[in-house]
N, CA, C and O atoms as a GROMACS GRO file, in nm:
protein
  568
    1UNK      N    1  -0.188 -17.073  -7.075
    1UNK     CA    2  -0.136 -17.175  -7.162
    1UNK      C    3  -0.225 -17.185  -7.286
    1UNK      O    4  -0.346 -17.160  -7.281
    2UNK      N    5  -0.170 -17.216  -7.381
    2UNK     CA    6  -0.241 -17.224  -7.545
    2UNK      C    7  -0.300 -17.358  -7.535
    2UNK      O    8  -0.242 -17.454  -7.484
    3UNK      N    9  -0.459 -17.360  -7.604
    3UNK     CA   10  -0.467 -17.512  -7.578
    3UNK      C   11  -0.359 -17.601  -7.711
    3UNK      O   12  -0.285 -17.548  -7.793
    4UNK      N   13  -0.382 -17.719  -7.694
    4UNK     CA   14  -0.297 -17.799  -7.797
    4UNK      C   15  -0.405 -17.883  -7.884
    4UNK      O   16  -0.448 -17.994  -7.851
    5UNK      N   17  -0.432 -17.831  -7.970
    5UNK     CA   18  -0.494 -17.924  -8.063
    5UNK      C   19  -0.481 -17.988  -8.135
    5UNK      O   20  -0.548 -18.090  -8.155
    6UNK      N   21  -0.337 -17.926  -8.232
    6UNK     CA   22  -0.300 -18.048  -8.347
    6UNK      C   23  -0.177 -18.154  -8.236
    6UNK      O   24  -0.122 -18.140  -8.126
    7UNK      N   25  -0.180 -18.222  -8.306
    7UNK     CA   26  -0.007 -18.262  -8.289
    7UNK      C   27   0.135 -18.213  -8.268
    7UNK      O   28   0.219 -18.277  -8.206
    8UNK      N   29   0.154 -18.107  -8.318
    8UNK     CA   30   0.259 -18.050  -8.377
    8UNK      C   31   0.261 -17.998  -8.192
    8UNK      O   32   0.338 -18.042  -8.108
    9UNK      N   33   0.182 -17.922  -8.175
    9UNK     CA   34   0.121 -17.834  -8.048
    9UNK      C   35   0.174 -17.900  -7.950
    9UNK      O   36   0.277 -17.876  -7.887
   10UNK      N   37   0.040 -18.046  -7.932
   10UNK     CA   38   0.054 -18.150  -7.811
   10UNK      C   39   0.241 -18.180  -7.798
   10UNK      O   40   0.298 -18.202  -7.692
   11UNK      N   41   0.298 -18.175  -7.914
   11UNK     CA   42   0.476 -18.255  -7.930
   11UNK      C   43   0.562 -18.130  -7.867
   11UNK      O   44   0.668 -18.151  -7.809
   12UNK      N   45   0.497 -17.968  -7.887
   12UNK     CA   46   0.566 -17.894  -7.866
   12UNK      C   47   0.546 -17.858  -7.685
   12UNK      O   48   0.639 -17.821  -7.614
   13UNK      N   49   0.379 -17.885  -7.626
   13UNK     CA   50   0.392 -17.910  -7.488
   13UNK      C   51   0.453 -18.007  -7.407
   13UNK      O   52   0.463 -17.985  -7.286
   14UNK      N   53   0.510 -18.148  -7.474
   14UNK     CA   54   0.539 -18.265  -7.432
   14UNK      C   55   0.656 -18.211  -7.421
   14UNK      O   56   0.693 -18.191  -7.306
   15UNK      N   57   0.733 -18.178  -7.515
   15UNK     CA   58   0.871 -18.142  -7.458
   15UNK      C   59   0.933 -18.043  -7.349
   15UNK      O   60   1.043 -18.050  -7.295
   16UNK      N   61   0.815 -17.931  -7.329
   16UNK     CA   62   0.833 -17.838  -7.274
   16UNK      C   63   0.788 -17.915  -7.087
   16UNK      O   64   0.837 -17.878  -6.981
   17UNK      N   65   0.692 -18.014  -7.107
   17UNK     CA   66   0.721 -18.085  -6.974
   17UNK      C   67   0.835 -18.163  -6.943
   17UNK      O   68   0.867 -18.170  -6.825
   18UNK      N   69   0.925 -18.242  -7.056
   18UNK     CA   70   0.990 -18.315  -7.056
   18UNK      C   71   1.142 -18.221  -7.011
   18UNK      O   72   1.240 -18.284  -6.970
   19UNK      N   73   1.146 -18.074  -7.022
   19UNK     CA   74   1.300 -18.015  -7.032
   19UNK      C   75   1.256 -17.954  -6.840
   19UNK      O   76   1.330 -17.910  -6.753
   20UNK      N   77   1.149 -17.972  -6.839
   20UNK     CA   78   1.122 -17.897  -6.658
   20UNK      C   79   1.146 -18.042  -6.580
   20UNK      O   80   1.205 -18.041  -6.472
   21UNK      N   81   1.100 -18.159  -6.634
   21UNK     CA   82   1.119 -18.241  -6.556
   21UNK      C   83   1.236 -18.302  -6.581
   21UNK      O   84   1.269 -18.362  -6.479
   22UNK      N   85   1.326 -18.317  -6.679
   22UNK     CA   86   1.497 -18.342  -6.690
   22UNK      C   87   1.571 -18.266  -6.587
   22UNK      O   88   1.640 -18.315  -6.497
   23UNK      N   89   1.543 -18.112  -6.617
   23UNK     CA   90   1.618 -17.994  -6.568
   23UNK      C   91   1.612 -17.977  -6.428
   23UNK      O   92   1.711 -17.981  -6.355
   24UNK      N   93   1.459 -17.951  -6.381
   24UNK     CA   94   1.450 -17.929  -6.284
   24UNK      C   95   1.511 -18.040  -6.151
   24UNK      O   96   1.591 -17.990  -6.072
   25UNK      N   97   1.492 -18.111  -6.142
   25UNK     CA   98   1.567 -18.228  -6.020
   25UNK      C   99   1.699 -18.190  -5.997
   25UNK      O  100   1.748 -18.187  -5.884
   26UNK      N  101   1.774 -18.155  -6.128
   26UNK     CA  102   1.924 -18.154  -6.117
   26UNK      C  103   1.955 -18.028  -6.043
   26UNK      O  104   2.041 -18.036  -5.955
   27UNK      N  105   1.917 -17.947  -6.059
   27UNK     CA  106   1.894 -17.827  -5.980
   27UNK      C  107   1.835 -17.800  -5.898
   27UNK      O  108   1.863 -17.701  -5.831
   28UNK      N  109   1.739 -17.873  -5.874
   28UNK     CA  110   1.756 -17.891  -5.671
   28UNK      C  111   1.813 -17.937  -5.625
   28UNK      O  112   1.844 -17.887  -5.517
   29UNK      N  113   1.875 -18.064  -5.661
   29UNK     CA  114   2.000 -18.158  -5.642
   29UNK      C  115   2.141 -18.060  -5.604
   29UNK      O  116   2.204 -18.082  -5.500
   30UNK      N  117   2.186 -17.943  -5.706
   30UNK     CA  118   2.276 -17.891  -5.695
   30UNK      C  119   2.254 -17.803  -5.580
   30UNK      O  120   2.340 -17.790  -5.493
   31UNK      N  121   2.151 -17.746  -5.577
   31UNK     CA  122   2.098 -17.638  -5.439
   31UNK      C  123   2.092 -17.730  -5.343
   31UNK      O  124   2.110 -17.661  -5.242
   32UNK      N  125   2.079 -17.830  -5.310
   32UNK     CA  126   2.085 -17.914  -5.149
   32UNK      C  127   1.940 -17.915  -5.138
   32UNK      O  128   1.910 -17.927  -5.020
   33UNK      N  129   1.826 -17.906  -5.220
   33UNK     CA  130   1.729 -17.898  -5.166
   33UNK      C  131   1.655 -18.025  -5.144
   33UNK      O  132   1.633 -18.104  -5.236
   34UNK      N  133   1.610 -18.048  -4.997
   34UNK     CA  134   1.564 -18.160  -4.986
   34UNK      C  135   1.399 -18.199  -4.980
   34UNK      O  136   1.337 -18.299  -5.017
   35UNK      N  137   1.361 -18.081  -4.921
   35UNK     CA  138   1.212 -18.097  -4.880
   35UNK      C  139   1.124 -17.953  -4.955
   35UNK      O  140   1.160 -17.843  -4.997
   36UNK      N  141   0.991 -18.025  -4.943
   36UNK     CA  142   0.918 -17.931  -5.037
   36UNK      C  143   0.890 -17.804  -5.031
   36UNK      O  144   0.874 -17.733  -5.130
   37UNK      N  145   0.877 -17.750  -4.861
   37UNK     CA  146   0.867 -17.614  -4.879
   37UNK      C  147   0.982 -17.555  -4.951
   37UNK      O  148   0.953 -17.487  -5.050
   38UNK      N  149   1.128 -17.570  -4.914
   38UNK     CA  150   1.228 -17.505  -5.020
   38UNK      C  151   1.248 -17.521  -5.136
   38UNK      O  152   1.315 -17.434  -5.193
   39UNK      N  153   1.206 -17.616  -5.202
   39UNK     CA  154   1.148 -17.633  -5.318
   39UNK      C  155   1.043 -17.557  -5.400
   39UNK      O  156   1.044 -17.536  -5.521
   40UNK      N  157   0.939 -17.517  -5.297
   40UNK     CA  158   0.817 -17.405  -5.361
   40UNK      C  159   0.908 -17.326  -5.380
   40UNK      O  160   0.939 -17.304  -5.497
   41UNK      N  161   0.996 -17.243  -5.250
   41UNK     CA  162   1.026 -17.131  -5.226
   41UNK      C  163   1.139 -17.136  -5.359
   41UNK      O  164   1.126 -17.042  -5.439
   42UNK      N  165   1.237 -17.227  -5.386
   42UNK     CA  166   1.328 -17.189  -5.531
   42UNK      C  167   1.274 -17.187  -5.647
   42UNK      O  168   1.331 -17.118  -5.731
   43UNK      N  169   1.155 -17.258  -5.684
   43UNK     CA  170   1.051 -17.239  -5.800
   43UNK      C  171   1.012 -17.084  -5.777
   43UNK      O  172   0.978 -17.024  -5.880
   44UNK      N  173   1.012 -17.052  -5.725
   44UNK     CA  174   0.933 -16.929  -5.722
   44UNK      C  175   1.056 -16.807  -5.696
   44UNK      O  176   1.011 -16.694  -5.710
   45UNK      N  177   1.167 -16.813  -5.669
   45UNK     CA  178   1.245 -16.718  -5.683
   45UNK      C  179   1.359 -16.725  -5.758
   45UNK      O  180   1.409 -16.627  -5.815
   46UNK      N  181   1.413 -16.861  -5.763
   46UNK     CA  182   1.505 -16.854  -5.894
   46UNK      C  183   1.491 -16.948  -6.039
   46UNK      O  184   1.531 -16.928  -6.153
   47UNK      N  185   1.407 -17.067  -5.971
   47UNK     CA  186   1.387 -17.131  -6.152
   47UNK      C  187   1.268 -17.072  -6.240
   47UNK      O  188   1.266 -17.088  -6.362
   48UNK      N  189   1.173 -17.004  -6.173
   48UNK     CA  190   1.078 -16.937  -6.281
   48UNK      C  191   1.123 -16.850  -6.335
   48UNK      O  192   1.111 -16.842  -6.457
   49UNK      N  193   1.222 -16.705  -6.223
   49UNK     CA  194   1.268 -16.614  -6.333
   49UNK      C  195   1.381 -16.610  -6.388
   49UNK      O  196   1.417 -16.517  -6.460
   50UNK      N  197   1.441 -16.698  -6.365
   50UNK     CA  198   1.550 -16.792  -6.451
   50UNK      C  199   1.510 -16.807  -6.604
   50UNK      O  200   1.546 -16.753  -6.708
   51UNK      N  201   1.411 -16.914  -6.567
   51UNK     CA  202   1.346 -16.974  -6.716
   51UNK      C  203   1.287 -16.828  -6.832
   51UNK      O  204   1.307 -16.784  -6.946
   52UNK      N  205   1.195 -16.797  -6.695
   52UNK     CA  206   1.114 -16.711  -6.827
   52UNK      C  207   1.246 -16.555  -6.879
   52UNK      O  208   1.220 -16.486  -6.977
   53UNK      N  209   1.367 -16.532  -6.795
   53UNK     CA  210   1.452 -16.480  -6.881
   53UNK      C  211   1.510 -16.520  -6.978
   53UNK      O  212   1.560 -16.447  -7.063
   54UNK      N  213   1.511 -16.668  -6.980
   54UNK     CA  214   1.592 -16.726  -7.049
   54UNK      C  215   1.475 -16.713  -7.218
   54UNK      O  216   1.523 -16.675  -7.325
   55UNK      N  217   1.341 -16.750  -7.203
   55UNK     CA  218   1.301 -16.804  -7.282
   55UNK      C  219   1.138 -16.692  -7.334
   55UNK      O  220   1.042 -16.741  -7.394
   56UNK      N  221   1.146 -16.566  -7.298
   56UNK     CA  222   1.076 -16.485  -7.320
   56UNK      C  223   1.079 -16.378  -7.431
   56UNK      O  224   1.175 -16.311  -7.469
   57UNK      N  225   0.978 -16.378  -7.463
   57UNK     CA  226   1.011 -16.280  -7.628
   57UNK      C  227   0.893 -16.200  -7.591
   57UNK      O  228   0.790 -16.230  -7.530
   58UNK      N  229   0.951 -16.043  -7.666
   58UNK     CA  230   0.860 -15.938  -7.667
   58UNK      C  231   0.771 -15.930  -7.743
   58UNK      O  232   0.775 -15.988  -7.851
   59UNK      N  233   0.652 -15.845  -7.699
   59UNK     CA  234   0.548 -15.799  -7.820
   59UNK      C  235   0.605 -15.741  -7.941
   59UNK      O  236   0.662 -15.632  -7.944
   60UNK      N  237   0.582 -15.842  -8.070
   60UNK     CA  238   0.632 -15.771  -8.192
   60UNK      C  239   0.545 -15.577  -8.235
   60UNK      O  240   0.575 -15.501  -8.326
   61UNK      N  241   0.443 -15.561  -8.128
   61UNK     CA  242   0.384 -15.420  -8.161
   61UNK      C  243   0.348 -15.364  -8.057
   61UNK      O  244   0.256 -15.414  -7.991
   62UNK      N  245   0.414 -15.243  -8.015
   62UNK     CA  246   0.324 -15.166  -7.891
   62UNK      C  247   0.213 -15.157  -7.856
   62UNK      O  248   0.144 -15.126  -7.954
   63UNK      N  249   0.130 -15.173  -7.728
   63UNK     CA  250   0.043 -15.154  -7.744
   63UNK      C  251  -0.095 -15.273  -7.664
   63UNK      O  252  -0.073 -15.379  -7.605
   64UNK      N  253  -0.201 -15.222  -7.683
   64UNK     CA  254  -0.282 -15.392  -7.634
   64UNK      C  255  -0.342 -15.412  -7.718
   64UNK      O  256  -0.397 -15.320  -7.777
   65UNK      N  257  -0.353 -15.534  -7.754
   65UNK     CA  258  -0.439 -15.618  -7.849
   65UNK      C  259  -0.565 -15.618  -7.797
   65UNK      O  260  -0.610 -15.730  -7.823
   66UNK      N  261  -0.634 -15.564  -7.746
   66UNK     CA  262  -0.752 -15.605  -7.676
   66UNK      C  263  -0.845 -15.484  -7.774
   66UNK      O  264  -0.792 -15.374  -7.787
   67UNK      N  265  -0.984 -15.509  -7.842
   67UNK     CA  266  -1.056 -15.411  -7.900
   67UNK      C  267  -1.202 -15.429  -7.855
   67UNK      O  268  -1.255 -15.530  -7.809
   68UNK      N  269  -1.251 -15.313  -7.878
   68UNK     CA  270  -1.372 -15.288  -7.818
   68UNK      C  271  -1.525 -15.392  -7.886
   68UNK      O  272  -1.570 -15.403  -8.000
   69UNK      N  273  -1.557 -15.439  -7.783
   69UNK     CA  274  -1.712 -15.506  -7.818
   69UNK      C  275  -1.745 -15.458  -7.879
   69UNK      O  276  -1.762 -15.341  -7.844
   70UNK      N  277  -1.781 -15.487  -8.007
   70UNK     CA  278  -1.884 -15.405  -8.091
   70UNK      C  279  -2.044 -15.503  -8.149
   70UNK      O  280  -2.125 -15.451  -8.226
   71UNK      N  281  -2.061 -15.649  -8.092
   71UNK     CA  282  -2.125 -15.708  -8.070
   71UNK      C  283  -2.260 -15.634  -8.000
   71UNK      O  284  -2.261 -15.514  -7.974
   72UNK      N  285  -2.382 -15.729  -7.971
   72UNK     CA  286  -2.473 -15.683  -7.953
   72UNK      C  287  -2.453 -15.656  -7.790
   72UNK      O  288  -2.342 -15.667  -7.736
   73UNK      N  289  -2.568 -15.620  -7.720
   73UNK     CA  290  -2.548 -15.639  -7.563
   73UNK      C  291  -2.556 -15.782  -7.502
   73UNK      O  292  -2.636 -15.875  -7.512
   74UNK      N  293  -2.413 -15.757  -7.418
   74UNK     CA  294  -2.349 -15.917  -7.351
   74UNK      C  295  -2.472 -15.916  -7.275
   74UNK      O  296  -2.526 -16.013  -7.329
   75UNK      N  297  -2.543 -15.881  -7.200
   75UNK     CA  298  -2.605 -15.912  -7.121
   75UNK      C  299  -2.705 -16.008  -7.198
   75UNK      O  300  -2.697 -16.118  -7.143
   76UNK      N  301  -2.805 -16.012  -7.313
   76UNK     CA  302  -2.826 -16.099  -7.389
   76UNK      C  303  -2.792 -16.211  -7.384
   76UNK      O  304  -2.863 -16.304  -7.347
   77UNK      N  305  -2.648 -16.222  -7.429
   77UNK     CA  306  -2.570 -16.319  -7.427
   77UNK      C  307  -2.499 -16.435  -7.324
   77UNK      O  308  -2.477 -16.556  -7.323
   78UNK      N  309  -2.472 -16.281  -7.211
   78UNK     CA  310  -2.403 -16.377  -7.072
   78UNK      C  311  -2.507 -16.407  -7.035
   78UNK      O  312  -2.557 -16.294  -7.034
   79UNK      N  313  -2.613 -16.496  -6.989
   79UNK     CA  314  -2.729 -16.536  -6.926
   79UNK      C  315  -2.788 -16.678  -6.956
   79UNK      O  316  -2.790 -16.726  -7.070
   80UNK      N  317  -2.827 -16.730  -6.863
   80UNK     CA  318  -2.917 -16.882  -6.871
   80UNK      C  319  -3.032 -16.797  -6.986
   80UNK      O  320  -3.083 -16.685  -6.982
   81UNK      N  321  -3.038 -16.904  -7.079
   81UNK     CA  322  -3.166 -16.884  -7.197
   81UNK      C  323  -3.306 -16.993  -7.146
   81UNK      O  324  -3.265 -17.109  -7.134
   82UNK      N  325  -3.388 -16.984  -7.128
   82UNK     CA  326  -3.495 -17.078  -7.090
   82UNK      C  327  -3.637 -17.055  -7.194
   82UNK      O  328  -3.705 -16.952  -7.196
   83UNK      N  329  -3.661 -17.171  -7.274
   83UNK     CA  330  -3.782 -17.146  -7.371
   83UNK      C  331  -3.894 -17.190  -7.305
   83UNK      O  332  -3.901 -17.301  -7.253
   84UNK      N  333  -4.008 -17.080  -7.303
   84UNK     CA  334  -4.151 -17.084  -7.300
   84UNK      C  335  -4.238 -17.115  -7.355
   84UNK      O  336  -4.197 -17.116  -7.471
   85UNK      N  337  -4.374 -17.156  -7.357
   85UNK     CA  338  -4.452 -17.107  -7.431
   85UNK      C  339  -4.574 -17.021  -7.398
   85UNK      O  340  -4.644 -17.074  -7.311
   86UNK      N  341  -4.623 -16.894  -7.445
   86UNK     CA  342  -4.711 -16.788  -7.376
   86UNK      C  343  -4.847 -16.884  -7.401
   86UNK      O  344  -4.896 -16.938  -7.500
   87UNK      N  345  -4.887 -16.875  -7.246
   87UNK     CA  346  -5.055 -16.906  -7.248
   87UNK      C  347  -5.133 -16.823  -7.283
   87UNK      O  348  -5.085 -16.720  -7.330
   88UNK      N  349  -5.267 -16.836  -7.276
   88UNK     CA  350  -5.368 -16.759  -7.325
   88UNK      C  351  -5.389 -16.655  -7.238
   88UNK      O  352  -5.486 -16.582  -7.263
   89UNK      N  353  -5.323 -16.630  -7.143
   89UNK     CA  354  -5.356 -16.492  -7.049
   89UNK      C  355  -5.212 -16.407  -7.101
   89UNK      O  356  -5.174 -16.304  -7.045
   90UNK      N  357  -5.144 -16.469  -7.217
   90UNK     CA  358  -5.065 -16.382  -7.270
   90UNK      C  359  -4.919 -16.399  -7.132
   90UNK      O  360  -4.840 -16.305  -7.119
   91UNK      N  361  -4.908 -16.512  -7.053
   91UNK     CA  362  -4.825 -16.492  -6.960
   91UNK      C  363  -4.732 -16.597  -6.977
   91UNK      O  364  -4.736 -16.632  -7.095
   92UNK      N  365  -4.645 -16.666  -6.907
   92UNK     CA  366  -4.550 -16.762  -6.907
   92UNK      C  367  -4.506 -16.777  -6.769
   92UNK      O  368  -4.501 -16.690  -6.682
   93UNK      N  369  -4.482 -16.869  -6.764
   93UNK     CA  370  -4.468 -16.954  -6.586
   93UNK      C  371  -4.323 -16.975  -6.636
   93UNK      O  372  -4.278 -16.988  -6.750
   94UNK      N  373  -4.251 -16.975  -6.490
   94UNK     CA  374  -4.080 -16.949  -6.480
   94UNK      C  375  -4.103 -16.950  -6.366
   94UNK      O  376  -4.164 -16.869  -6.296
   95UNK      N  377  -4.033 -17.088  -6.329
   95UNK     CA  378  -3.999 -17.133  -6.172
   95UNK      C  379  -4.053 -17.112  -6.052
   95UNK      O  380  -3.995 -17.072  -5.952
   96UNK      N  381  -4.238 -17.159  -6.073
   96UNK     CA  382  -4.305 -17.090  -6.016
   96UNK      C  383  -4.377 -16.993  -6.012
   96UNK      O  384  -4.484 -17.006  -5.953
   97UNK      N  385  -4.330 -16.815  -6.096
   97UNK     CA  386  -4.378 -16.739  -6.100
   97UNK      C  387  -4.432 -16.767  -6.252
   97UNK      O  388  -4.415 -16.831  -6.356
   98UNK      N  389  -4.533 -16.640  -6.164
   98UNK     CA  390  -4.603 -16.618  -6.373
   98UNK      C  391  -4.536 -16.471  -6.403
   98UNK      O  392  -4.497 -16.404  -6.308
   99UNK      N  393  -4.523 -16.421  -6.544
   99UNK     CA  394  -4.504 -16.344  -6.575
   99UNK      C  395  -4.578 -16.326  -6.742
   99UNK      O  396  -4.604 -16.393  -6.841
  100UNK      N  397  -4.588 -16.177  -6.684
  100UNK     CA  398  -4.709 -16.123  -6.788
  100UNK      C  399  -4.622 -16.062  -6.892
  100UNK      O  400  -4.540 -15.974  -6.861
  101UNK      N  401  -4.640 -16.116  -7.040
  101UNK     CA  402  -4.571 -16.005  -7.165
  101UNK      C  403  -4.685 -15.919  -7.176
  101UNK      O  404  -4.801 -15.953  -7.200
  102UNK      N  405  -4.629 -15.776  -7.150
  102UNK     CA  406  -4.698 -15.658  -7.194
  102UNK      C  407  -4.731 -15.677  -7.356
  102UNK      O  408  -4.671 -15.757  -7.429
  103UNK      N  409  -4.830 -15.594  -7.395
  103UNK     CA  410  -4.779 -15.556  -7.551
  103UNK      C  411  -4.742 -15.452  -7.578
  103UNK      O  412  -4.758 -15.351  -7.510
  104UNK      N  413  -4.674 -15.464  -7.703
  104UNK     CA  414  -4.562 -15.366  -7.713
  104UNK      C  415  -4.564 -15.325  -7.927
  104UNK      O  416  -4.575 -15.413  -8.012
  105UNK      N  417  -4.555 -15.234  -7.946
  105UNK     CA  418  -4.549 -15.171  -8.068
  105UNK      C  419  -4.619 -15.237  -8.190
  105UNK      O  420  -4.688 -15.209  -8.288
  106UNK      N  421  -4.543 -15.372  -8.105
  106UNK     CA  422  -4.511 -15.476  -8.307
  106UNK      C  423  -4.619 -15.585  -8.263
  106UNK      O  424  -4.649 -15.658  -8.357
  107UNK      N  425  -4.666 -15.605  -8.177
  107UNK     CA  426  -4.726 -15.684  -8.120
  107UNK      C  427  -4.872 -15.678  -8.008
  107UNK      O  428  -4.845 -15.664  -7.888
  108UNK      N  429  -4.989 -15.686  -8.040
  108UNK     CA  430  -5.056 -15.688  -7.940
  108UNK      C  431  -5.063 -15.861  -7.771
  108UNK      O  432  -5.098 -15.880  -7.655
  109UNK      N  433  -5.013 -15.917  -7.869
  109UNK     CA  434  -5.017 -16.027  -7.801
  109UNK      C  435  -4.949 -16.148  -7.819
  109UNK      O  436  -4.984 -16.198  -7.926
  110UNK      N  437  -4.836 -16.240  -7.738
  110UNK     CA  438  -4.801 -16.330  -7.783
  110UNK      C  439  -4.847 -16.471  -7.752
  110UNK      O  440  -4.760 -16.558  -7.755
  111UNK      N  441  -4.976 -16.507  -7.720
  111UNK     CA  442  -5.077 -16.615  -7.645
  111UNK      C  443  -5.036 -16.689  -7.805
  111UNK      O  444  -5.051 -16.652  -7.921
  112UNK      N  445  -4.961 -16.846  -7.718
  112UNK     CA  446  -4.904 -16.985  -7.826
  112UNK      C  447  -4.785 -16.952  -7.899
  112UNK      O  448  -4.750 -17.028  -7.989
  113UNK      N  449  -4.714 -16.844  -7.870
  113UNK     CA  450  -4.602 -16.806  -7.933
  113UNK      C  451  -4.467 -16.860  -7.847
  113UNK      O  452  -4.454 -16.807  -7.736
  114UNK      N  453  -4.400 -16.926  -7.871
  114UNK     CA  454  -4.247 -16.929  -7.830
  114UNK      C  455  -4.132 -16.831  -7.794
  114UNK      O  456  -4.074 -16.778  -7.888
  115UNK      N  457  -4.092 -16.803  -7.664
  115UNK     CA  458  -4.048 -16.721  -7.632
  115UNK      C  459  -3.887 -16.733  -7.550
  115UNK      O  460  -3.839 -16.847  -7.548
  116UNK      N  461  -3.836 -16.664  -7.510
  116UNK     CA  462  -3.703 -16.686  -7.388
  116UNK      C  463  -3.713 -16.659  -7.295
  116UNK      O  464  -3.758 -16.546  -7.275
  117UNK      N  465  -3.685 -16.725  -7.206
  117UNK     CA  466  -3.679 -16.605  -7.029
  117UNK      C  467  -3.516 -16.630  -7.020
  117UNK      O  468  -3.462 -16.740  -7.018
  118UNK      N  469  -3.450 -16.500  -7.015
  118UNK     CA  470  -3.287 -16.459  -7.018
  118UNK      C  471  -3.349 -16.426  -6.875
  118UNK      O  472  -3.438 -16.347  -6.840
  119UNK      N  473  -3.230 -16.558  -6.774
  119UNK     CA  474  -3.188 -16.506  -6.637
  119UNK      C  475  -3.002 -16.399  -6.648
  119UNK      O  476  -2.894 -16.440  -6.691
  120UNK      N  477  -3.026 -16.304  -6.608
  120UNK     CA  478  -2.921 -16.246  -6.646
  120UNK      C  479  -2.823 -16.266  -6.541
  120UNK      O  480  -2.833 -16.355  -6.457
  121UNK      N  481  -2.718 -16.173  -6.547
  121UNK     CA  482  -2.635 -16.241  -6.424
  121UNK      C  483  -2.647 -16.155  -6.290
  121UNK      O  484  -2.594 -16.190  -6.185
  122UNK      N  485  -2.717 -16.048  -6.303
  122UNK     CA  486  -2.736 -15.980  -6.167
  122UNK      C  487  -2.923 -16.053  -6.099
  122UNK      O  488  -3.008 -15.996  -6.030
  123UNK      N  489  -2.921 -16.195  -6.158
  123UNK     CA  490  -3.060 -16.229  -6.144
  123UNK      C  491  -3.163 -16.145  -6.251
  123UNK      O  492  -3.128 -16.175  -6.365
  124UNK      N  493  -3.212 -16.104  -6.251
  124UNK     CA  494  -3.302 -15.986  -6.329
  124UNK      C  495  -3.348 -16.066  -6.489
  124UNK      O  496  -3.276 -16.134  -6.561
  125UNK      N  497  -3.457 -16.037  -6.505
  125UNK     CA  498  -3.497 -16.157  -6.597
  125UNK      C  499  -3.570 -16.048  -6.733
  125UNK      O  500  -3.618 -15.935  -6.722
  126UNK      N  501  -3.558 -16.116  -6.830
  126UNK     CA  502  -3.601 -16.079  -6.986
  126UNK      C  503  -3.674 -16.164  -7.049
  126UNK      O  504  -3.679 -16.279  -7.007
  127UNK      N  505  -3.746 -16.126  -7.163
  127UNK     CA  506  -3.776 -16.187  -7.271
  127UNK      C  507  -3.764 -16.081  -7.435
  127UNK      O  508  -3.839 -15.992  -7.475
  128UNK      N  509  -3.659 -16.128  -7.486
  128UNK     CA  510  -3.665 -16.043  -7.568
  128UNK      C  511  -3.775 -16.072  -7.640
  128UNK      O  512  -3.861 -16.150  -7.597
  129UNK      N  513  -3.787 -15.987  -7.803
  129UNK     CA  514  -3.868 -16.041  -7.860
  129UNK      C  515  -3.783 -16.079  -8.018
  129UNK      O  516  -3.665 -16.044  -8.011
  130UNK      N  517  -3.807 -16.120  -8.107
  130UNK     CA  518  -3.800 -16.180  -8.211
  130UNK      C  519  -3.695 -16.041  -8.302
  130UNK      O  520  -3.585 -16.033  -8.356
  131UNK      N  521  -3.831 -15.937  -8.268
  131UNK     CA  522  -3.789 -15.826  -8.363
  131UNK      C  523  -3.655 -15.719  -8.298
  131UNK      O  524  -3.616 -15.618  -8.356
  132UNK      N  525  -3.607 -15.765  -8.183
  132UNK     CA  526  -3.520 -15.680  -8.125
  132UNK      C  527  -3.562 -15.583  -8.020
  132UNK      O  528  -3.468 -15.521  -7.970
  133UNK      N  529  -3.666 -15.558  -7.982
  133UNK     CA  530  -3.716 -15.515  -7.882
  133UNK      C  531  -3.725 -15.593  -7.783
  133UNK      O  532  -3.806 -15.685  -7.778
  134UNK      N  533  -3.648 -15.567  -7.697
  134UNK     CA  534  -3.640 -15.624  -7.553
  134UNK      C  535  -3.794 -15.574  -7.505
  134UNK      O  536  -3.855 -15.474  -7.542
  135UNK      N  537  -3.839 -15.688  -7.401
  135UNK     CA  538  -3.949 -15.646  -7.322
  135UNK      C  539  -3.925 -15.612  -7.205
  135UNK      O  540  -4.017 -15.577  -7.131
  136UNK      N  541  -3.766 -15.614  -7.154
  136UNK     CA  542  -3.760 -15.673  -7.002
  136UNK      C  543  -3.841 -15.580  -6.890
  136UNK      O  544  -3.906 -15.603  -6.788
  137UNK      N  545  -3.802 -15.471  -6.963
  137UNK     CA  546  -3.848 -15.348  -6.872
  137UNK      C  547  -4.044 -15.377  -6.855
  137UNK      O  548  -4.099 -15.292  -6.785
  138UNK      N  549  -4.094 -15.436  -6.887
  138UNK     CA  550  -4.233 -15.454  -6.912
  138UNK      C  551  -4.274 -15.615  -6.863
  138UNK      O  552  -4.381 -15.674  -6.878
  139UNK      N  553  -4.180 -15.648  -6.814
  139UNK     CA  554  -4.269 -15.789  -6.721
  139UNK      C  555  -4.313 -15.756  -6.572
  139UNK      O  556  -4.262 -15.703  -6.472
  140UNK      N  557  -4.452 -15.824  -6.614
  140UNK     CA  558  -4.496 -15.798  -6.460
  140UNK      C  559  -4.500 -15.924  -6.380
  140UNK      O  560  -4.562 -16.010  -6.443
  141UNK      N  561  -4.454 -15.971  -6.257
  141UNK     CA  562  -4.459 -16.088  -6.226
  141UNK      C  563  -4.560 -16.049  -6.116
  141UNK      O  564  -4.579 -15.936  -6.073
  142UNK      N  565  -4.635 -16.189  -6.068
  142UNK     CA  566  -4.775 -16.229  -6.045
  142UNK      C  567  -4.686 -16.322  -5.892
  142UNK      O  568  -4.752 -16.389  -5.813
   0.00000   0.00000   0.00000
């Protein structure tokens, strides 16, 4: 379902509840239907594909609309973000554990620097860095 945000939207879902709940009664009424399981069971075999023949329109273009990520890596993204700050042993505490930032190219050390711990979604934990170099591969936990 589309959400409804303007008005126009919300007036165009209101009616579309208002023609299922007019319509529909009278037509169980005409089918004899009294009780709810036969009721699921005619929703589901003749007023849904009833309706949606009645009221279905094709893709104006062959094909799927769907295009390729070209964004950075989701994994970045899909994950709990949690801000640090590196102590003087160059490490950061996360739920108990400590974990050590290696140094790395651009950086000998980040002791008082502000950082992330990315819980990702297979668990597995990061800190990127500022400049785009991921560290993840380089935490050592304690």
């Amino acid at each position: 379902m589309i959400a409804a945000y303007s008005p126009q939207a919300r007036g165009r879902s209101e009616r579309m509840f208002r023609t299922h709940q007019d319509r529909l009664p009278c037509e169980l009424a005409l089918a004899g239907i009294t009780d709810m399981a036969a009721a699921n069971r005619y929703l589901c075999e003749v007023y849904r594909p009833a309706f949606n023949a009645e009221f279905v329109q094709g893709a104006m273009e062959e094909g799927s609309a769907f295009v390729a990520w070209i964004g950075g890596p989701l994994d970045d993204i899909l994950c709990e973000r949690f801000e640090r700050t590196v102590g003087n042993d160059n490490c950061v505490s996360f739920e108990g554990m400590k974990l050590q930032i290696q140094a790395d190219r651009h950086r000998c050390h980040y002791v008082k620097g502000k950082v992330a711990v990315l819980r990702r979604t297979d668990g597995a934990l990061a800190i990127p860095s500022k400049n785009g170099v991921a560290k993840g591969g380089k935490i050592a936990q304690f």
